[in-house]
DOZARO-905428 format. One line per 4 residues: number of its first residue (from 1); for each residue x, z, y of N, C-alpha, C. Coordinates in steps of 0.001 Angstrom, whole numbers. Atoms other than C-alpha are relative to their C-alpha. Example, Ala and Ser with C-alpha at 12.3 -4.5 7.8 and 13.67 -1.06 7.14 Angstrom:
<recs>
1 = 890:0:-1190:12300:7800:-4500:900:0:1200 ~ -820:-60:-1190:13670:7140:-1060:-770:730:1090 .
</recs>
This chain:
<recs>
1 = -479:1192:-647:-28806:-25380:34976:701:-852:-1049 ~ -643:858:401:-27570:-28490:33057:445:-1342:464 ~ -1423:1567:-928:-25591:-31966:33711:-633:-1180:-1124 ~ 786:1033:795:-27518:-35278:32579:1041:-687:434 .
5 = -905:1021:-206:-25749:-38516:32125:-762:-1571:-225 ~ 731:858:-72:-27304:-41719:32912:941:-1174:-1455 ~ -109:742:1196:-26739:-43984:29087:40:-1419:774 ~ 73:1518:-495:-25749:-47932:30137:694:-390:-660 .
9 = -1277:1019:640:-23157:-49516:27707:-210:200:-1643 ~ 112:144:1524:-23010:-50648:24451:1274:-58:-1145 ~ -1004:219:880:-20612:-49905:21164:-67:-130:-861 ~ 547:-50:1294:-20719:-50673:17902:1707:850:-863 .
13 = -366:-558:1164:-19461:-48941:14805:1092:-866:-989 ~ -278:552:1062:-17524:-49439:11355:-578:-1223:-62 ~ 701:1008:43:-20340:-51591:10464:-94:-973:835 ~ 296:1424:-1050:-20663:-53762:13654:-1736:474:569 .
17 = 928:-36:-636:-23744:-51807:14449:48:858:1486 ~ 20:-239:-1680:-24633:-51188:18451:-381:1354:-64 ~ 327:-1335:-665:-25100:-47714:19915:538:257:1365 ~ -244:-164:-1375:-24486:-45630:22798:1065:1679:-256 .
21 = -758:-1569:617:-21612:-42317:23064:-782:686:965 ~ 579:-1042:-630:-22771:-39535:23953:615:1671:-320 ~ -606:-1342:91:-21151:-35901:24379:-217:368:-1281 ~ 749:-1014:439:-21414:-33762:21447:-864:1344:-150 .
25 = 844:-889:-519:-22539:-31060:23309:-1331:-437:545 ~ 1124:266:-727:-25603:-32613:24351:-1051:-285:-1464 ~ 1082:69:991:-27016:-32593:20574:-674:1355:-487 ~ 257:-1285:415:-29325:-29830:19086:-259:-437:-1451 .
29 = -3:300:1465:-28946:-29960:15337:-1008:-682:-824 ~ 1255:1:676:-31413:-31171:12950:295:-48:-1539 ~ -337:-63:1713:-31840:-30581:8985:1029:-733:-492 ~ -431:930:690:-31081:-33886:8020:978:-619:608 .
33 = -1121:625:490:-27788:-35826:7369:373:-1193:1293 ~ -212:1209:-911:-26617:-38217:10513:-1413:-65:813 ~ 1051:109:-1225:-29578:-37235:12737:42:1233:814 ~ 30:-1252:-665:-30239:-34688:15456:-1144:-54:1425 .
37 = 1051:563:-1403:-32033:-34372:19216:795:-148:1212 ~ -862:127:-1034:-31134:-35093:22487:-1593:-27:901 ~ 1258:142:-1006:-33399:-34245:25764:523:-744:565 ~ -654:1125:-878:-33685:-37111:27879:-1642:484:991 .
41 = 854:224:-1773:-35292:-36989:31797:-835:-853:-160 ~ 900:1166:-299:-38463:-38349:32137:-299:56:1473 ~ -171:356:-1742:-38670:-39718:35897:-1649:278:369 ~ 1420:-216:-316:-42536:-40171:35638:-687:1729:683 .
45 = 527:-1189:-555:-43084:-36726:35508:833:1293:-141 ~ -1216:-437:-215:-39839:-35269:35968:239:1595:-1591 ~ 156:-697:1382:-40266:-33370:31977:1466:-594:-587 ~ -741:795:1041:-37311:-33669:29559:-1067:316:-1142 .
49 = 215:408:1560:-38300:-34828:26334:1197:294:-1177 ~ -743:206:1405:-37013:-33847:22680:-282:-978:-374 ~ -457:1558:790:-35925:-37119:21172:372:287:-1420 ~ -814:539:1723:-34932:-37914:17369:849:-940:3 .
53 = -1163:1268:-13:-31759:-39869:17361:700:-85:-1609 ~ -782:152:484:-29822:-41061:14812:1583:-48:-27 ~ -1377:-105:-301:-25876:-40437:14624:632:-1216:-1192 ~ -482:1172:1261:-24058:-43523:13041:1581:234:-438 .
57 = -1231:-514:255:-20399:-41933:13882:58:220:1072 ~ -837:-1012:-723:-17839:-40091:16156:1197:-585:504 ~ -1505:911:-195:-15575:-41565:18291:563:1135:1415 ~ -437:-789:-664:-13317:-39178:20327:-301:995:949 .
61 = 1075:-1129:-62:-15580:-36164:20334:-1516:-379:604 ~ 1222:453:-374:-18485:-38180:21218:-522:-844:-963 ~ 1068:606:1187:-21518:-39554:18716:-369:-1040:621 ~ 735:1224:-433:-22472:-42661:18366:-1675:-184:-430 .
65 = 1563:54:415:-26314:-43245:18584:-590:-1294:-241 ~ 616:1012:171:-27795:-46182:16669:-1502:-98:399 ~ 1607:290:-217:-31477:-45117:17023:-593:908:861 ~ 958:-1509:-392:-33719:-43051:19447:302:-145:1555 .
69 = -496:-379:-1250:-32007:-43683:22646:113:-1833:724 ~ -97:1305:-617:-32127:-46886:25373:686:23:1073 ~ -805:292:-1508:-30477:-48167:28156:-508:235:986 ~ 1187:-505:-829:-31069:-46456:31125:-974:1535:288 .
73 = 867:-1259:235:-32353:-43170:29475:1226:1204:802 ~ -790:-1240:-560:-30935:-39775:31464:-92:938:-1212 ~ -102:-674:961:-29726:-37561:28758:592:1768:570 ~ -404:-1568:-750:-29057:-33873:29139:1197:433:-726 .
77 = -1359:-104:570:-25282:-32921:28356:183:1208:81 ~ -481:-1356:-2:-24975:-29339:29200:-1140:508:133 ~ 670:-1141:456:-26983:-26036:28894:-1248:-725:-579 ~ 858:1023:875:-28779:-28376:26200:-838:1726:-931 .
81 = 840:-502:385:-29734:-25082:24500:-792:1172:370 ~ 1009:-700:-748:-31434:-23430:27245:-1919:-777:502 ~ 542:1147:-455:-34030:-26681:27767:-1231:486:-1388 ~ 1184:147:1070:-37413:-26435:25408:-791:-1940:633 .
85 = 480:486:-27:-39396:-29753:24930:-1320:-202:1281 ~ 1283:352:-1024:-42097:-30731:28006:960:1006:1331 ~ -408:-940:-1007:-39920:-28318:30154:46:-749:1315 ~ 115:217:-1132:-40004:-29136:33813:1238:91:681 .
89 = -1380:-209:-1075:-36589:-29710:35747:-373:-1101:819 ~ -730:1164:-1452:-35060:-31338:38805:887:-460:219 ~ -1179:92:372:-32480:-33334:39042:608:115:1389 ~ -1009:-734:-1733:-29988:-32583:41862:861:-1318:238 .
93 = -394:418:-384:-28046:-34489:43737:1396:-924:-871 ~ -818:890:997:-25266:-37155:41843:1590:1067:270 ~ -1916:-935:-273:-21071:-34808:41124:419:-1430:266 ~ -1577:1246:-291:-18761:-37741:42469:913:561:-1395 .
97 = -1408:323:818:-16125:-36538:40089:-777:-225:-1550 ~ 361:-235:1690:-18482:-36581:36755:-631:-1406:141 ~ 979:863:-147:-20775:-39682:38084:-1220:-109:-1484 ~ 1164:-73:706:-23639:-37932:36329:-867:1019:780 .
101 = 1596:-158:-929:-26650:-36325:37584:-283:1624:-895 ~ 877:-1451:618:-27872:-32326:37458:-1141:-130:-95 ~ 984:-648:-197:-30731:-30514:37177:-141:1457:346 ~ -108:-1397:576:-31995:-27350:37205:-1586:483:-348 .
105 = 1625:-92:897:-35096:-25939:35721:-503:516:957 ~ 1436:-694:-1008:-38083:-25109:37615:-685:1306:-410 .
</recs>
């Protein structure tokens, strides 16, 4: 079972460039330097997707994402490393106190 969070607002960085925060628990590592993944809900055919994001910085335990991610996208925030690529969940009903959105795997 994990806890998605529907992405809508925009922040920018040092630089003045735009992104979006996002938990740090909701990344799964990757090799390289200021990048990583993030599954995001696809509605079509209710699959999360592994994504490639970019991390531009860190603002009070949450990453900022310049690239990889849009407005709008459902991201998966918890049991992020139970989830494989094309996997099949459902999302459950909306927590009032988190105003974000479960699942649970099929």
């Amino acid at each position: 079972m994990g806890m998605t969070a529907e992405v809508s607002f925009f922040l920018k960085d040092e630089s003045g460039q735009s992104g979006f925060l996002i938990p740090l628990n909701a990344f799964v590592p990757s090799q390289e330097p200021n990048r990583g993944h993030l599954y995001i809900f696809d509605t079509q055919n209710s699959m999360v997707k592994k994504a490639p994001v970019k991390i531009s910085g860190v603002k009070d335990n949450q990453a900022i994402i310049s690239e990889g991610l849009g407005s709008g996208d459902i991201v998966a925030v918890a049991g992020v490393s139970f989830l494989s690529d094309g996997q099949k969940v459902r999302l459950m009903q909306k927590a009032e106190e988190t105003r974000a959105d479960t699942f649970q795997l099929k």
